[in-house]
N, C-alpha and C positions, 0 to 999 in steps of 0.2 A: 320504584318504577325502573324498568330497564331499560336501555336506549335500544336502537335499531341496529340492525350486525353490521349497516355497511356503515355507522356512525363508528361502532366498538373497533373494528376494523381499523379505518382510519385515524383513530385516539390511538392504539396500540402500533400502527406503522408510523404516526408522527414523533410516539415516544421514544419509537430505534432510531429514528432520524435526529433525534434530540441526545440522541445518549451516544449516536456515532460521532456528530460534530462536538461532542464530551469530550471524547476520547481522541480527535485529533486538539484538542489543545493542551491535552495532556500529553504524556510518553507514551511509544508506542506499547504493545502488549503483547505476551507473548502465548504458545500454546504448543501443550506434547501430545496433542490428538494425531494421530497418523493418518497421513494424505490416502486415496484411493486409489491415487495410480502416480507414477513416476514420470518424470518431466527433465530430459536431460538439456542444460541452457552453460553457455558460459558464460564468463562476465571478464572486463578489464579489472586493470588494476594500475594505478597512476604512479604508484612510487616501485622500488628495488624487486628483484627474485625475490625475495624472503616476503612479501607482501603479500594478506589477504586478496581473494576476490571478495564480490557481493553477487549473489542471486538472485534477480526478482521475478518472479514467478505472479499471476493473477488469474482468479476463476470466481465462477458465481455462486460457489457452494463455499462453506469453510473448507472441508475436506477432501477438497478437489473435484475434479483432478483439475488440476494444474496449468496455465501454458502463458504463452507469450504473446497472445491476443486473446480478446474475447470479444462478442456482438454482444449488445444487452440491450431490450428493448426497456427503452422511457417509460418511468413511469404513467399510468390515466391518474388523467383529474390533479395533478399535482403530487401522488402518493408518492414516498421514492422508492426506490429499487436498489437493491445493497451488493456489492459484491465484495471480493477480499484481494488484499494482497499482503505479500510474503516475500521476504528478504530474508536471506541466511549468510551469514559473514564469515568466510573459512579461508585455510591455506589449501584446504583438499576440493574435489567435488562433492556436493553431501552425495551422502549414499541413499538419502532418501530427503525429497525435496520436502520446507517447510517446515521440517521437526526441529526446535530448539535443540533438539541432540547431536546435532550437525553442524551445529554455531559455535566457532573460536569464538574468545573475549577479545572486546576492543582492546584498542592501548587505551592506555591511564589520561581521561577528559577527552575520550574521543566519543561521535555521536550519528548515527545515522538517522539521515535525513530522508524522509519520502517527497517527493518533490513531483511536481507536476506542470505540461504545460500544454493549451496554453493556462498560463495563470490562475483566470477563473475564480472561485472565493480561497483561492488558496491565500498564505499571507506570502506579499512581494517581501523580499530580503535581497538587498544591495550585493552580497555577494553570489548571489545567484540570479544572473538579468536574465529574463524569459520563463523562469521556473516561479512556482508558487509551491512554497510547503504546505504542506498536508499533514505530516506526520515524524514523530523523533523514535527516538531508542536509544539508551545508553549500555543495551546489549549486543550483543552479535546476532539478535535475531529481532524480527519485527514480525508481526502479522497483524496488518490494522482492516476495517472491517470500513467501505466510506460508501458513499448513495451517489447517484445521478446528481443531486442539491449539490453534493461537496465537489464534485468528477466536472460537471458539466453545465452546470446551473438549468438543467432542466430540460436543457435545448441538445437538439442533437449534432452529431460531429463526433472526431475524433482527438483524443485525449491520450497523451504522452505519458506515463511514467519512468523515474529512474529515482534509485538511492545512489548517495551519495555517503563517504566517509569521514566525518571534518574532524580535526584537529582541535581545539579548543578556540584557537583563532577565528577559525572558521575557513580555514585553508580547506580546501580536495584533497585527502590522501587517496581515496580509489572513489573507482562510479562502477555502478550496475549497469548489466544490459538493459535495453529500455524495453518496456511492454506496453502495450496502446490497447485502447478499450475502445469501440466502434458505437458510441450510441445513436441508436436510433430509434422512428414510429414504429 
């Protein structure tokens, strides 16, 4: 017996929802699919000249295109709604936003953090008051994939993102520009 499509449907959107809040309690992931279109952003960087930036970049496709806000309507019925963000760690501007091919290596026990606020079911961590993680990497690049559930609990508003580059301590060596995701009905 087979179920009903809008039942199949919602078994197979609750299982990416299940398999994204997977993936944020794990390390971030990465990907060398190439973006659709280019997105030029810069970012700080909190320690010397010699110091990486971070990029972060977000859109509702994997492969862009790309930008530093997006609108996304709420999921109905509870279903969620997915988009992606992307972080690239460089001394340079990538030359093409989002490709792992454009990401310097951290230093040796350093970690970026995808961070979110406000808070929301992100986890609170003491050295980040007002931010809630979301998401790690202990490469120079991330690209994690998170739903309205993880973003926003469901409810509409607007929602902060930035990476962050810690040290093993858990010091700031650099912060990303930040991107904000507008959800709403």
């Amino acid at each position: 017996m087979s179920l009903p499509l809008h039942y199949r449907k919602l078994f197979v959107t609750s299982a990416g929802a299940l398999g994204a809040i997977a993936v944020l309690a794990a390390a971030g992931c990465g990907s060398d699919k190439q973006p659709s279109a280019n997105a030029g952003t810069t970012s700080t960087a909190a320690a010397g000249a010699d110091a990486a930036s971070i990029t972060l970049l977000e859109s509702g496709h994997d492969l862009g295109p790309w930008s530093r806000r997006i609108s996304v309507r709420l999921g109905k019925e509870g279903v969620p709604v997915q988009f992606f963000v992307c972080a690239v760690h460089s001394k340079e501007p990538p030359a093409k936003p989002c490709t792992s091919q454009s990401a310097d290596k951290l230093p040796a026990g350093a970690t970026l953090r995808l961070e979110q606020q406000p808070v929301g079911p992100g986890v609170e961590r003491a050295d980040s008051p007002g931010w809630g993680l979301v998401g790690t990497s202990e490469d120079g690049f991330m690209k994690t994939v998170l739903s309205d559930f993880v973003s926003a609990a469901n409810k509409p508003g607007l929602v902060t993102y930035r990476v962050t580059e810690r040290d093993p301590s858990g010091r700031i060596l650099a912060t990303s520009n930040r991107v904000v995701i507008n959800w709403h009905l």
